[in-house]
N, C-alpha and C positions, 0 to 999 in steps of 0.2 A: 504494500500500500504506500501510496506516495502523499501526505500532504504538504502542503503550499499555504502557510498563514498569509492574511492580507498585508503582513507588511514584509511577504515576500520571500519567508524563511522558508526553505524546503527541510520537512521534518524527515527524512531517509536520508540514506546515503547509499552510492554506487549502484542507481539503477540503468538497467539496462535492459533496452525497448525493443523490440521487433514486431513489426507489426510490418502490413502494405500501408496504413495510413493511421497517423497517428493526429489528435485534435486534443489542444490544450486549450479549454474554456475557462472564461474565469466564472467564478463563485459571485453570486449577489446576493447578500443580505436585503431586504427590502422593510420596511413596514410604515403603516402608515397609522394614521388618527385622528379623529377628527370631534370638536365637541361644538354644541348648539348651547345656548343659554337665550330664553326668553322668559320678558318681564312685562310685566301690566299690568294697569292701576289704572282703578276709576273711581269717581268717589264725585258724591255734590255738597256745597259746602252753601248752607242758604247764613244769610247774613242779614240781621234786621237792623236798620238803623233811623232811629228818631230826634230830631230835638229833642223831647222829652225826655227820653234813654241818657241823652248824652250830657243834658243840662243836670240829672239826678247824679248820675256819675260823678261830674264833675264837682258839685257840691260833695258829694260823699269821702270822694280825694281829699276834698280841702279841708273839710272837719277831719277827719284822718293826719292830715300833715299837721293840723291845729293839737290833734288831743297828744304829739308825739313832743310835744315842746314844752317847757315852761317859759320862755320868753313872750310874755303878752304883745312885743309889737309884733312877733311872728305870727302869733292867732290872732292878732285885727287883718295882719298883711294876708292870712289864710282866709277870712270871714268876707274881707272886700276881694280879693278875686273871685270867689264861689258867686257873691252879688253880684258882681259885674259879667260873669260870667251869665249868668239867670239876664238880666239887660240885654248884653248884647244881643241874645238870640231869643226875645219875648215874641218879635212876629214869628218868626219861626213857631215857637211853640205855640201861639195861638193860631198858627193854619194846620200845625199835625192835631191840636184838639179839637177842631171843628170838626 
């Protein structure tokens, strides 16, 4: 037996061939592979949003950042943004309560 590693060694020694026709092929390792990955996503995402929602909110923040302080100028500066906030948006909120 004769082999021939791929990088070429010939593992025998002192062979000797007689034949009418001799054919030396090479050897192929092959392989192959192959991967898929699929992903998908659906999803509905409803979102409400009101003057009202967002004026309550906001007051709600502001007493919040008020009750987190003892500095009284910071719960007026927290009491007049919530008010001002309720002001600036009163049409608003009286077209979302109609």
């Amino acid at each position: 037996m004769l082999a021939i590693g791929a990088d070429g060694n010939v593992a025998a020694a002192n062979i000797a061939i007689q034949a009418k026709d001799v054919a030396i092929t090479e050897a192929r390792e092959s392989s192959s592979s192959s991967m898929t990955t699929k992903q998908s996503s659906s999803g509905i995402t409803l979102a409400l949003s009101s003057p009202i929602i967002t004026a309550a909110q906001t007051v709600q923040g502001m007493a919040q950042a008020a009750s987190q302080t003892k500095d009284v100028r910071m719960q007026a500066l927290a009491a007049a943004g919530a008010g001002l906030n309720v002001y600036n948006n009163v049409d608003d909120i009286k077209t979302a309560a109609n």
